[in-house]
C-alpha positions in Angstrom: 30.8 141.9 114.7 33.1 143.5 111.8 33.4 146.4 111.3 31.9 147.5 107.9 34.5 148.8 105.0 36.2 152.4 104.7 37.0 153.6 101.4 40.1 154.5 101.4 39.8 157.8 100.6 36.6 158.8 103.1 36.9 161.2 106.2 37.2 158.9 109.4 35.1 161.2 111.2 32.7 161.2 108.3 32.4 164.4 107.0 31.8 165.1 103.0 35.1 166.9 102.6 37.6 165.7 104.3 40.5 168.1 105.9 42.9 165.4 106.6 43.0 164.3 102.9 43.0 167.4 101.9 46.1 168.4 103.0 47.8 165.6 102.1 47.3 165.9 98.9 48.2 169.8 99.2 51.6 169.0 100.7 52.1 166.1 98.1 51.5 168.8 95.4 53.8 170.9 97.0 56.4 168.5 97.1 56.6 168.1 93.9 56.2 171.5 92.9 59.4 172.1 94.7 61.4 169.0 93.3 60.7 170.5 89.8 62.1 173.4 90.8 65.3 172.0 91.9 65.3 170.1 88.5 64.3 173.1 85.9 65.1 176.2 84.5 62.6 178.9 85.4 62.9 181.0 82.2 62.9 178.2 79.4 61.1 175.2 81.8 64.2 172.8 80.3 66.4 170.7 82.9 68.6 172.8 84.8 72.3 172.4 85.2 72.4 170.1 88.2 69.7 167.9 86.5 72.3 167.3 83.5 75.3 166.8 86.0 72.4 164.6 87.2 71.9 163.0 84.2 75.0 162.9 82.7 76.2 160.6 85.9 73.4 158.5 85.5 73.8 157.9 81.6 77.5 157.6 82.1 77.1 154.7 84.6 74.6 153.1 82.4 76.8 153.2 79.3 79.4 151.2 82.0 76.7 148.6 82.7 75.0 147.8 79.3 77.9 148.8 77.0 75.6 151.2 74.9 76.9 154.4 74.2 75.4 158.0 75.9 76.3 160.9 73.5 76.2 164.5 74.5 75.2 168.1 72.6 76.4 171.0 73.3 74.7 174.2 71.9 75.7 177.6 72.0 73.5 180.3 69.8 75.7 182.7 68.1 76.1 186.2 68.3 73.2 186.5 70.8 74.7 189.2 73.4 74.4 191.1 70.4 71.0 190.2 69.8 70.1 191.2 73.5 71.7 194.5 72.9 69.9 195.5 69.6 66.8 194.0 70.6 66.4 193.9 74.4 66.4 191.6 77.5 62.8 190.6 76.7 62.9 189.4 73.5 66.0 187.5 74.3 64.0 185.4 77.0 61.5 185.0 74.6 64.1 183.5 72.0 65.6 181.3 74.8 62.1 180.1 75.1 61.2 179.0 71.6 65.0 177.8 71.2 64.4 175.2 74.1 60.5 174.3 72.8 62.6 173.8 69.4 64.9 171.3 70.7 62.4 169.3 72.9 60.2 169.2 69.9 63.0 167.2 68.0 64.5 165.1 70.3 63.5 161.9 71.8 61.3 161.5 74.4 64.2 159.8 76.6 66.3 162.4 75.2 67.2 164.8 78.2 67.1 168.9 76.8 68.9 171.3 79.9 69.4 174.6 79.9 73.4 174.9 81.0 73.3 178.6 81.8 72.6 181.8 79.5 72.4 181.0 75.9 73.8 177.5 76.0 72.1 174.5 76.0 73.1 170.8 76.1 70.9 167.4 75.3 72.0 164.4 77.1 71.0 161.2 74.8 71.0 158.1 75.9 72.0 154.5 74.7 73.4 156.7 71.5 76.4 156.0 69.0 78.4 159.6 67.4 76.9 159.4 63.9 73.1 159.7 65.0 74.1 162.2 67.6 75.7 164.3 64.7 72.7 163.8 62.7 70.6 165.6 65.3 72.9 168.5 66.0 72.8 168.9 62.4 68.7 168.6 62.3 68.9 171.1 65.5 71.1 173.6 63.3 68.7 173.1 60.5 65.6 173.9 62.3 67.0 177.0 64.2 67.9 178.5 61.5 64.5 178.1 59.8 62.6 179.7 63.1 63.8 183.1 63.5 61.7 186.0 63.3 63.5 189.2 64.2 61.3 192.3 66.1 60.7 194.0 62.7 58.9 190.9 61.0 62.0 190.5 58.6 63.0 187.2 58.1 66.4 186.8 59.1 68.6 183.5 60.6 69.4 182.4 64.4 72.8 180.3 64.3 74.4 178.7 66.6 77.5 176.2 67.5 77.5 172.6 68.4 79.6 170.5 70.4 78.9 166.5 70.3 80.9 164.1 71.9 80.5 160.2 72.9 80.8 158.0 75.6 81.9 154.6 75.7 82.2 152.3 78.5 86.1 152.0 77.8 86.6 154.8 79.3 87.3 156.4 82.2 85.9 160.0 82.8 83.9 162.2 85.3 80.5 164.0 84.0 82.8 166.9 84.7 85.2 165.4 81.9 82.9 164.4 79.7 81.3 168.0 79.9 84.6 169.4 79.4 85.1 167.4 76.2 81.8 167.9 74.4 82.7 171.8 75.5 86.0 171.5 73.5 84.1 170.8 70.4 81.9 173.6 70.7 84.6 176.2 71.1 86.3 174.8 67.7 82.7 175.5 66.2 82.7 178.9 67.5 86.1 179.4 66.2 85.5 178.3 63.2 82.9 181.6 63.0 79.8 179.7 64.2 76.9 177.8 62.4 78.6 174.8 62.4 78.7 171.4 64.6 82.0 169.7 65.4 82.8 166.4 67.6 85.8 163.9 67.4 85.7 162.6 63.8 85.4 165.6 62.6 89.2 166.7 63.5 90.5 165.0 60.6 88.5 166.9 58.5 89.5 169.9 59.7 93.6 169.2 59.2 92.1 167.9 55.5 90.4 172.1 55.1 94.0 173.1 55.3 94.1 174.8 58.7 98.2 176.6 60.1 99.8 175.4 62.2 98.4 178.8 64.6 95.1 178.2 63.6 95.0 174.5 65.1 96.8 175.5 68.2 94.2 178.5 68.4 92.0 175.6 68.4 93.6 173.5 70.8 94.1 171.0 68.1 97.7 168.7 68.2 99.5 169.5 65.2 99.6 165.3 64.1 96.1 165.2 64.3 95.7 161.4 62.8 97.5 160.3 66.0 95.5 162.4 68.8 92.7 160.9 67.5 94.2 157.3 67.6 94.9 158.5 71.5 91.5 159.1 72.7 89.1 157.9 70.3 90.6 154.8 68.8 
């Protein structure tokens, strides 16, 4: 005789709640609670550094197997350790949280926000060419400085720097490289006093605004800056 059908999901000794299952799907919970905590930031619930290391070897070894390009942002908000000292620790966290709700709100949803450590954030995106990567750091700079609210109710402005830099399968870098490179951009935004977004093709522009000699090696910019950028963007 055969046996009749279990469902799948009923107790084997046949009892209405079954402990077997239930801690199953306990420890499958817990599981993944603990893989998202290996993956995000506690504070701002973005990615976490070692998910965009992650992600950035991923993306990378995409871009080598399809040809499309993965872009990178890096943001830096300005001035906020003075922010934290005139307003407090609290109300820092809570600006680091509404900064990273801002940028998940206006990326992509195969975009990849992080949190790269204190006030810095970076957005790994995907299958993405310079110009539309610009365009978003610019729509990022846009929109933060529309949200701030400071303690006292006064409007006022939160700025920050970006750093946005492309990769193409061409070449041949490390995440660790490509970090590094997008992070050069955004210290030539911060030296440039901030509120601003810089990546490669912008270097020509800023030999066109005049810059010394001083002020491109403060920069870390070649003093023929048409050829550099024939080096290691052409």
């Amino acid at each position: 005789m055969v046996s009749p059908l279990i469902h799948p999901f009923a107790c084997p000794a046949g009892m209405e709640v079954c402990p077997v299952l239930e801690e199953a799907l306990r420890l499958k919970k817990e599981c993944q609670r603990l893989k998202e905590l290996t993956q995000t930031d506690p504070l701002t619930g973005s990615f976490n550094r070692r998910q965009l290391m992650a992600s950035l070897d991923r993306e990378m070894e995409r871009t080598r197997r399809t040809g499309l390009p993965a872009c990178l942002i890096m943001i830096d908000l300005d001035h906020f350790k003075r922010l934290n000292d005139t307003c407090g620790h609290q109300f820092g966290d809570a600006v680091l949280r509404r900064v990273a709700c801002l940028i998940k709100d206006n990326v992509r949803k195969l975009d990849i926000p992080c949190r790269y450590g204190g006030d810095e954030f970076a957005v790994v995106l995907p299958g993405t060419r310079l110009p539309q990567a610009v365009r978003l750091a610019e729509r990022l700079k846009a929109k933060l400085a529309q949200a701030w609210v400071d303690p006292q109710g006064q409007n006022g402005q939160l700025t920050a720097s970006f750093g946005v830099d492309t990769f193409t399968s061409r070449e041949e870098l490390t995440p660790e490289a490509f970090l590094q490179r997008a992070d050069h951009w955004l210290f030539l935004a911060k030296a440039r006093g901030g509120n601003s977004v810089c990546h490669p093709e912008s270097v020509q522009a800023a030999g066109e605004a005049g810059l010394s000699r001083n002020e491109r090696r403060a920069f870390l910019l070649p003093d023929n800056l048409s050829d550099k950028v024939g080096e290691s963007y052409g």
